[in-house]
Biopython code that builds the backbone (N, CA, C, O; Angstrom):
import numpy as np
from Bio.PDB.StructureBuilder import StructureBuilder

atoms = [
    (1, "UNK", "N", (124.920, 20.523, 59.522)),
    (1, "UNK", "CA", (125.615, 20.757, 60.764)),
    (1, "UNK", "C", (124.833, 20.217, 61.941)),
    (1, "UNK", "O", (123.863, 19.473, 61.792)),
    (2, "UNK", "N", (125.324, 20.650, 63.209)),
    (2, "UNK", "CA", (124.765, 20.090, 64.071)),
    (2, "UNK", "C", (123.517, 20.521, 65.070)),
    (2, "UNK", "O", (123.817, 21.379, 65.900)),
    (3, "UNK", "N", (122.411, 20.127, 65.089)),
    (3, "UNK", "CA", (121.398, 21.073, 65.824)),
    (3, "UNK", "C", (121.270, 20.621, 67.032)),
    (3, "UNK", "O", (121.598, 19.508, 67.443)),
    (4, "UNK", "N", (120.668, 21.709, 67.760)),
    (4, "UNK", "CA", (119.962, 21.638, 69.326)),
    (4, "UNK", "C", (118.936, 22.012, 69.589)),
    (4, "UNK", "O", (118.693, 23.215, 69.504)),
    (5, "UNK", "N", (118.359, 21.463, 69.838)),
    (5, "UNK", "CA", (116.708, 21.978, 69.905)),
    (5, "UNK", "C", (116.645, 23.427, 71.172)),
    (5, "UNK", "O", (117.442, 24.055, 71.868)),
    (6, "UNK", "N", (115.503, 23.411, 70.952)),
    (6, "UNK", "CA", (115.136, 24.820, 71.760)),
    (6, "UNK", "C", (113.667, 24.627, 72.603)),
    (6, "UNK", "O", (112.696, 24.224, 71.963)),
    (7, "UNK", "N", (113.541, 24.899, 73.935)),
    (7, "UNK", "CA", (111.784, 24.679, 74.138)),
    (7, "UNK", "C", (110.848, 25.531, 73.756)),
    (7, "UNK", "O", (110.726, 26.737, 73.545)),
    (8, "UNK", "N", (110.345, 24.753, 73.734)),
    (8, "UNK", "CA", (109.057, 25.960, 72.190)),
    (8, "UNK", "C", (108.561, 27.487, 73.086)),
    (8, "UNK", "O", (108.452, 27.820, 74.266)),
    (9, "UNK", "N", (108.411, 27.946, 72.110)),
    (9, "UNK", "CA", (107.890, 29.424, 72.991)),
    (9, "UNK", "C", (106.180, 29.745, 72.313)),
    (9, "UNK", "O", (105.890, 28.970, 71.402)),
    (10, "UNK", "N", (105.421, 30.465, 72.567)),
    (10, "UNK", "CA", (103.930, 30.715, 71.850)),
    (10, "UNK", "C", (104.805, 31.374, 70.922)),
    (10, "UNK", "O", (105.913, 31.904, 70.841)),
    (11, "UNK", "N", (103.454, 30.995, 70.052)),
    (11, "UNK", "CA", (103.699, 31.892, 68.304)),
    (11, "UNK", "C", (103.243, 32.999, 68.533)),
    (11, "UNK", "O", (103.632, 33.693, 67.594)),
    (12, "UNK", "N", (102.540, 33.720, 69.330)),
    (12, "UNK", "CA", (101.282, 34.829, 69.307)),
    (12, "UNK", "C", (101.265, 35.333, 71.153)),
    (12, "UNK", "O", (101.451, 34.409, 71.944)),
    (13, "UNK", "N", (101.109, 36.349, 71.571)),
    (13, "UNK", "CA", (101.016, 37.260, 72.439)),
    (13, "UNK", "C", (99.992, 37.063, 72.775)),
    (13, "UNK", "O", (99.107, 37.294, 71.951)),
    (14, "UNK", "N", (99.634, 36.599, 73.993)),
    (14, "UNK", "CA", (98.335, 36.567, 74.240)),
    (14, "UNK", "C", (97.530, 37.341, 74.893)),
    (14, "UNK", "O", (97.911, 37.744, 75.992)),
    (15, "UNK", "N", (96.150, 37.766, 74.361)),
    (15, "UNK", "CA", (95.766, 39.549, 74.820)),
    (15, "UNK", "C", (95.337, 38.962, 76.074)),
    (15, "UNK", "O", (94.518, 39.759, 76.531)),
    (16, "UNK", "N", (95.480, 37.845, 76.980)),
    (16, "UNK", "CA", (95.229, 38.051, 78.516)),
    (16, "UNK", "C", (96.908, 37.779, 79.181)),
    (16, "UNK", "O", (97.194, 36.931, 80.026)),
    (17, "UNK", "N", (97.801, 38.691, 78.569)),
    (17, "UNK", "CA", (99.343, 38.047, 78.947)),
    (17, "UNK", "C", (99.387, 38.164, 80.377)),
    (17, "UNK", "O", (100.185, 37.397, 80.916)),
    (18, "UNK", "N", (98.654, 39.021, 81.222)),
    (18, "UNK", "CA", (98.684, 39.214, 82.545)),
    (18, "UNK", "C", (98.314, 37.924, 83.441)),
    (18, "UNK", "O", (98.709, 37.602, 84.561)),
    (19, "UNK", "N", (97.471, 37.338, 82.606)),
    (19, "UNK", "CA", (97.172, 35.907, 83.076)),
    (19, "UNK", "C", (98.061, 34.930, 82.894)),
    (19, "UNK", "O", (98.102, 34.007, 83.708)),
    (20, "UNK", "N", (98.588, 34.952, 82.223)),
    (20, "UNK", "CA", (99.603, 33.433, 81.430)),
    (20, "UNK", "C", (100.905, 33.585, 82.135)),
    (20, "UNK", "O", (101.464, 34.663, 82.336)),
    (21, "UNK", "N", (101.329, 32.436, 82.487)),
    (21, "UNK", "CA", (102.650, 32.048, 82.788)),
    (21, "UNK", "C", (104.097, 32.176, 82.037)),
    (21, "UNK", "O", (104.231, 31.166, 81.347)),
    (22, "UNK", "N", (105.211, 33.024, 81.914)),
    (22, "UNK", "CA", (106.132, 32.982, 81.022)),
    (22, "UNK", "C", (106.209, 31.532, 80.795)),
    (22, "UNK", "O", (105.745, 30.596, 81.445)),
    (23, "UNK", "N", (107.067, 31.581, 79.465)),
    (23, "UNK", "CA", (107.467, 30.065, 79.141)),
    (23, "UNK", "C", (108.558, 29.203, 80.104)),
    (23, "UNK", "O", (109.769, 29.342, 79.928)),
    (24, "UNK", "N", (108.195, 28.601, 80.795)),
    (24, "UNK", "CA", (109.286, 27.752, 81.722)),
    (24, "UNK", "C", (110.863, 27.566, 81.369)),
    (24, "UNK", "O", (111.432, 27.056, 80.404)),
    (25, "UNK", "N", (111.206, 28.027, 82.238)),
    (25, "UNK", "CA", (113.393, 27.457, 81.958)),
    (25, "UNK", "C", (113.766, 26.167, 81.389)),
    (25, "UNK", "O", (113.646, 25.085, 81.964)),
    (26, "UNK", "N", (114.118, 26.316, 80.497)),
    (26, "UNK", "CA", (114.596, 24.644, 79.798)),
    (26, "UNK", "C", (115.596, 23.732, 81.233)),
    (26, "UNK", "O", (116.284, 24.540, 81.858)),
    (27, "UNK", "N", (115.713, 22.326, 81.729)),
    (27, "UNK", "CA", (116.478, 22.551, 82.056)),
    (27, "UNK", "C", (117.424, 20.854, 81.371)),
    (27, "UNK", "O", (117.823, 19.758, 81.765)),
    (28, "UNK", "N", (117.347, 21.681, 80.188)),
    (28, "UNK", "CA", (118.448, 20.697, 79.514)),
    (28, "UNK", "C", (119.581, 22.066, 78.806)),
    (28, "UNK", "O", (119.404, 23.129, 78.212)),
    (29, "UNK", "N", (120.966, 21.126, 79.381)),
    (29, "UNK", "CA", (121.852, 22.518, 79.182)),
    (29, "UNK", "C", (122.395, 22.247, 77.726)),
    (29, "UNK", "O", (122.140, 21.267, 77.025)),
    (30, "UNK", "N", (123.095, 23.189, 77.460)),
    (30, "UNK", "CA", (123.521, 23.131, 76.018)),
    (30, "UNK", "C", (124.859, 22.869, 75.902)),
    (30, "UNK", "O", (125.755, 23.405, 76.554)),
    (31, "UNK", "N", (125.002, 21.815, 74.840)),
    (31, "UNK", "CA", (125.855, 20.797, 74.450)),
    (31, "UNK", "C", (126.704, 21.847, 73.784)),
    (31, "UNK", "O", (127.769, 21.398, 73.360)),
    (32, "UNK", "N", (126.506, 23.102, 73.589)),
    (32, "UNK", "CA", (127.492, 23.810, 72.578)),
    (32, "UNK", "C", (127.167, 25.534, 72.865)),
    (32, "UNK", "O", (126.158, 25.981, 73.411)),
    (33, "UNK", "N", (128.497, 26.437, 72.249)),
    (33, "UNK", "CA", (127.819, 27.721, 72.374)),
    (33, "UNK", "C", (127.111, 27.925, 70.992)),
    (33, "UNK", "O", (127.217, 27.171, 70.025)),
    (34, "UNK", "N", (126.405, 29.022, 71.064)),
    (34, "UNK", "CA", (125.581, 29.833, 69.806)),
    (34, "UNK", "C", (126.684, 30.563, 69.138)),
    (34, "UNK", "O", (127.709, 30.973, 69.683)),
    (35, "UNK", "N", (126.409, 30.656, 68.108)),
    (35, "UNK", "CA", (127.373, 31.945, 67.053)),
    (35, "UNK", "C", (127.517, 32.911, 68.210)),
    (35, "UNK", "O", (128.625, 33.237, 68.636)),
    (36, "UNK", "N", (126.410, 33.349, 68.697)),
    (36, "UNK", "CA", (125.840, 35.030, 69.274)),
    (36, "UNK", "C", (126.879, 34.957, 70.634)),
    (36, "UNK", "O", (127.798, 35.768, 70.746)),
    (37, "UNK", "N", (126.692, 34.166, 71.390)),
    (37, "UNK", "CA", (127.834, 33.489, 72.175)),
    (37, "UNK", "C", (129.117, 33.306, 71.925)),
    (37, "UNK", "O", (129.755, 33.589, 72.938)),
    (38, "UNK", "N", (129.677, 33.028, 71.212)),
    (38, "UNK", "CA", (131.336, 32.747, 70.204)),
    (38, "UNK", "C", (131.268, 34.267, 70.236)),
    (38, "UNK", "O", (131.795, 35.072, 71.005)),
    (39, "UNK", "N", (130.489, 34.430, 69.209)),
    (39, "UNK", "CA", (131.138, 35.917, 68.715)),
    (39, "UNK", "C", (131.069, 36.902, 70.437)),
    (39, "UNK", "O", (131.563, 38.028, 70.489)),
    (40, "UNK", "N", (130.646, 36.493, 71.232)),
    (40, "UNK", "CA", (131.040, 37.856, 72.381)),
    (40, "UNK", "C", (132.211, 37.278, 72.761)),
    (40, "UNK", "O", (132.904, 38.214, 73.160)),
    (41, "UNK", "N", (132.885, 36.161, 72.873)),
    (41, "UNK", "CA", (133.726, 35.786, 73.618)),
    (41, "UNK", "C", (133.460, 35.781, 74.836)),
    (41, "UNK", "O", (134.109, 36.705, 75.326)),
    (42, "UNK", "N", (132.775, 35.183, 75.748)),
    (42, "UNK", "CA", (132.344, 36.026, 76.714)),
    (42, "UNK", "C", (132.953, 35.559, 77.876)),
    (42, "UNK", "O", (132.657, 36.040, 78.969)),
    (43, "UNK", "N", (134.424, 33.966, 77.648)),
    (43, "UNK", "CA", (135.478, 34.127, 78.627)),
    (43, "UNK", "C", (136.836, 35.083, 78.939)),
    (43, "UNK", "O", (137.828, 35.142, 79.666)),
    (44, "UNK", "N", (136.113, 35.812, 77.808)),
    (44, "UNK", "CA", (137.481, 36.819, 77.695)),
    (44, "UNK", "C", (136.364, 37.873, 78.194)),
    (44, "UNK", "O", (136.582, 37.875, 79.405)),
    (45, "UNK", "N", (135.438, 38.653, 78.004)),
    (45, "UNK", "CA", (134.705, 39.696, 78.486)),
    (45, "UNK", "C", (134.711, 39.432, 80.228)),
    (45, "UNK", "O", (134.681, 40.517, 80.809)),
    (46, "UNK", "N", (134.738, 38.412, 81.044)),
    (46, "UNK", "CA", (134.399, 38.360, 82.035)),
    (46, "UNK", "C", (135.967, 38.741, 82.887)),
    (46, "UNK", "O", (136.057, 39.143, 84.047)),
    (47, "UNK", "N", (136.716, 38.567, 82.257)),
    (47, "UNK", "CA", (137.970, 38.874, 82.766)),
    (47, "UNK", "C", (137.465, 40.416, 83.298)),
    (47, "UNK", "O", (137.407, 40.442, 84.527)),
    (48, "UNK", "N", (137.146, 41.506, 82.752)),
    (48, "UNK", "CA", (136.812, 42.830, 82.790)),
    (48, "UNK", "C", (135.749, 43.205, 83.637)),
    (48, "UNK", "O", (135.609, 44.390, 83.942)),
    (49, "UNK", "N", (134.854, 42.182, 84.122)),
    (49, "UNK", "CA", (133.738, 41.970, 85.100)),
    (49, "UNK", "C", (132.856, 41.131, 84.694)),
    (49, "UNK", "O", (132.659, 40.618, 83.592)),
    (50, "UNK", "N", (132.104, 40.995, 86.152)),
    (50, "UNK", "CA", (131.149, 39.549, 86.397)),
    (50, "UNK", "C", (129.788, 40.388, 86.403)),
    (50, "UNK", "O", (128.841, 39.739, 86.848)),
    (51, "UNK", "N", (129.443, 41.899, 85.941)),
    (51, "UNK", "CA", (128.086, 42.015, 86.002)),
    (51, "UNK", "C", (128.033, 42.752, 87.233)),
    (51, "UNK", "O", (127.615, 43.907, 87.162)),
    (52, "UNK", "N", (128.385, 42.289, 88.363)),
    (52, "UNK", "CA", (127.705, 42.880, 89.935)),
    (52, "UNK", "C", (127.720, 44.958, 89.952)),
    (52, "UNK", "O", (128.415, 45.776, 89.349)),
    (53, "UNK", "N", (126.513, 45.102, 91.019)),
    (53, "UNK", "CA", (126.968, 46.648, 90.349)),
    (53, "UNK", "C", (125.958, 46.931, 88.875)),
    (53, "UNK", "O", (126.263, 48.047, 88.456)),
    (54, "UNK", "N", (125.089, 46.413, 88.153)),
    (54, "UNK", "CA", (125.080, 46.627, 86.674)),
    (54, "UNK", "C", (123.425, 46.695, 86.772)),
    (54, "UNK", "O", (122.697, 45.782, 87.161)),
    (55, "UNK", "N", (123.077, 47.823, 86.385)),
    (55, "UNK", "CA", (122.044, 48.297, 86.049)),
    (55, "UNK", "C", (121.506, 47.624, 84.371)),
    (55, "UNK", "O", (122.245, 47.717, 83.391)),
    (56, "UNK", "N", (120.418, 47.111, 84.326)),
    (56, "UNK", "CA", (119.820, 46.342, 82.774)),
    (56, "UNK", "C", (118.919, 46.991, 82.744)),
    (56, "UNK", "O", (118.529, 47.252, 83.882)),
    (57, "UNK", "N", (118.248, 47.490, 81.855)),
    (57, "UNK", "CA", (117.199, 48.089, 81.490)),
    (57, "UNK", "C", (117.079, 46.765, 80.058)),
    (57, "UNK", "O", (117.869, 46.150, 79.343)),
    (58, "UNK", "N", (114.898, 46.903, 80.336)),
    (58, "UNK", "CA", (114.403, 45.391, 79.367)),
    (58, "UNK", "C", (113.455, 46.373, 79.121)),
    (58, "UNK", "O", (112.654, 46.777, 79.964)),
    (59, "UNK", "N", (113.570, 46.928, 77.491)),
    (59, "UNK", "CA", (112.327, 47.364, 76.564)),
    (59, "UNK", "C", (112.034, 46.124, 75.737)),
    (59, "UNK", "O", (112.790, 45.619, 74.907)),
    (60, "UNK", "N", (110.470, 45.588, 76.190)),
    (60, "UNK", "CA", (110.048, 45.093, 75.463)),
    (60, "UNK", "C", (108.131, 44.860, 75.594)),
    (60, "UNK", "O", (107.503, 44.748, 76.646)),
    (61, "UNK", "N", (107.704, 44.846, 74.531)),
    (61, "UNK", "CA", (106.394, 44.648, 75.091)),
    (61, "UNK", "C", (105.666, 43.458, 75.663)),
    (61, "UNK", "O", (104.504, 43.735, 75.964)),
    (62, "UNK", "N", (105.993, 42.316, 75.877)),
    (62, "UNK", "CA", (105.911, 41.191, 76.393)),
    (62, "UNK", "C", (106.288, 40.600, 77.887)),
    (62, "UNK", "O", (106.366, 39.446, 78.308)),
    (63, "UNK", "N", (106.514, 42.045, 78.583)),
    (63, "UNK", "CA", (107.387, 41.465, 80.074)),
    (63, "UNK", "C", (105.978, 41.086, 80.760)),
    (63, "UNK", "O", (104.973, 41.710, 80.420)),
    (64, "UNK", "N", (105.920, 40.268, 81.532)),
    (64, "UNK", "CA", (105.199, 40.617, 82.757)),
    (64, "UNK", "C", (105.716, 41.153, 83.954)),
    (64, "UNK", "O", (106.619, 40.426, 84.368)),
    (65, "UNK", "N", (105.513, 42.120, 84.671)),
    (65, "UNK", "CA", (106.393, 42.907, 85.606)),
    (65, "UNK", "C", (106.334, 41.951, 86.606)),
    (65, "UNK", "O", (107.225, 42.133, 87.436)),
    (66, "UNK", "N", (105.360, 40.652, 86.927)),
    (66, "UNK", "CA", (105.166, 40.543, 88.189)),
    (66, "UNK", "C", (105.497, 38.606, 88.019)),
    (66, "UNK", "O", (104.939, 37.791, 88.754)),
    (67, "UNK", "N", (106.540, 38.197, 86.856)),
    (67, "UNK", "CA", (107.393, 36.835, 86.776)),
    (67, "UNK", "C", (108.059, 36.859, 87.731)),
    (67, "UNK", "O", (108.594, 37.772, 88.361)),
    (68, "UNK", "N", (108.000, 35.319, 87.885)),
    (68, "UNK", "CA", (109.119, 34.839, 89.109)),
    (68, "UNK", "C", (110.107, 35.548, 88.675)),
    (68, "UNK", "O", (110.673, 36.387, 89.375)),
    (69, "UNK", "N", (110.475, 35.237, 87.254)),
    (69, "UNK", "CA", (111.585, 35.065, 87.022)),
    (69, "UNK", "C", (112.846, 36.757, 87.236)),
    (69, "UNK", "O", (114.071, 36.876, 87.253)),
    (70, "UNK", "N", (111.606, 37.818, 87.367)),
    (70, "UNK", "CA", (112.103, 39.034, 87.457)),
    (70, "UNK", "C", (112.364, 39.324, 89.009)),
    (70, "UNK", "O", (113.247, 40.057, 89.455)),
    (71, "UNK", "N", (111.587, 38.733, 89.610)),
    (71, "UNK", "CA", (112.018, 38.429, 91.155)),
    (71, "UNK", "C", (111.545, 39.821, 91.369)),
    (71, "UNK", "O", (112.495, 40.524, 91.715)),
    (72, "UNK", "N", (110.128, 40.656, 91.272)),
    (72, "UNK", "CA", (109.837, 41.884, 91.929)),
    (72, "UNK", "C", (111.108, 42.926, 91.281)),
    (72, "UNK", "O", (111.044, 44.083, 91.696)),
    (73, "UNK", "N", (112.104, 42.657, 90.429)),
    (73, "UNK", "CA", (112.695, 44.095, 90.096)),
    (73, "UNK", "C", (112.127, 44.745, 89.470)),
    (73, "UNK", "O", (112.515, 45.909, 89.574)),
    (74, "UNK", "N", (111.091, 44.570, 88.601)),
    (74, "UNK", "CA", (110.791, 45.790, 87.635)),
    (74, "UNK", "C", (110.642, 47.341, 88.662)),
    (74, "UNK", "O", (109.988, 47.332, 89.705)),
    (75, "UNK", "N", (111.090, 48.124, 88.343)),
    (75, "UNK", "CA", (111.104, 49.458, 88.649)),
    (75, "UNK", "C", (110.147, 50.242, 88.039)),
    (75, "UNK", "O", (109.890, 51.386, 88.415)),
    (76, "UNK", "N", (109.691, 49.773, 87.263)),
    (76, "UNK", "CA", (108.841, 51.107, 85.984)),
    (76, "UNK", "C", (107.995, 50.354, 85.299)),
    (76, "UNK", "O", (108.266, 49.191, 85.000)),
    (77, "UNK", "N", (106.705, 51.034, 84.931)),
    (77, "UNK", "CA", (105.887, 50.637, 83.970)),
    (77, "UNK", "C", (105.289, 51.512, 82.844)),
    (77, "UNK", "O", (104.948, 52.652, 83.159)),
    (78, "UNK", "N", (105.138, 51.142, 81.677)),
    (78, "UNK", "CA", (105.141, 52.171, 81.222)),
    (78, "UNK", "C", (104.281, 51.786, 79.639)),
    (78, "UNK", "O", (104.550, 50.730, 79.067)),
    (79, "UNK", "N", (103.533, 52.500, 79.212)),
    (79, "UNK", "CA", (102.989, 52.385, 77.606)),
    (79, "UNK", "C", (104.051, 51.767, 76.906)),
    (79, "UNK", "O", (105.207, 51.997, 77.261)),
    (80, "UNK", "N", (103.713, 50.705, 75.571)),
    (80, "UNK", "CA", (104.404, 50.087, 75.090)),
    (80, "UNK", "C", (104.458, 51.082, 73.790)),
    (80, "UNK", "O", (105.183, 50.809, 72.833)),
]
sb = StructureBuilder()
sb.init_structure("model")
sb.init_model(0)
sb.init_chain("A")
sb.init_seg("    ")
for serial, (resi, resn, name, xyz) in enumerate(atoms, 1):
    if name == "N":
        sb.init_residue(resn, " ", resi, " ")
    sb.init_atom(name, np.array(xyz, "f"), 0.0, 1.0, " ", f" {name:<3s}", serial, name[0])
structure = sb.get_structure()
């Protein structure tokens, strides 16, 4: 079938993660959806809402609270 590459991510957590940079935004877009994608349908989910209003909560042990990419939201910190 047909593949798409992905930009590489580290294999391993690195015990100075406070130091290291998340992995950068790809910015090559994708030629296709994912299964994981198909299967939400997610032009039919948006009919029902766009998100705004929507509280996310991210358990994981790998965040850095203080990524661009979180833009200062983290709210909480906490033992992994």
């Amino acid at each position: 079938g047909e593949r798409q590459g992905l930009p590489p991510m580290p294999s391993a957590l690195d015990p100075d993660a406070d130091a290291v940079e998340c992995t950068a935004a790809s910015r090559e877009k994708a030629g296709k959806q994912d299964w994981s994608r198909q299967r939400l349908d997610l032009a039919r989910v948006r009919r029902h809402g766009d998100g705004a209003e929507t509280t996310v909560a991210l358990v994981d042990t790998g965040v850095r609270a203080g990524a661009a990419g979180l833009g200062d939201r983290v709210t909480a910190r906490g033992a992994a």
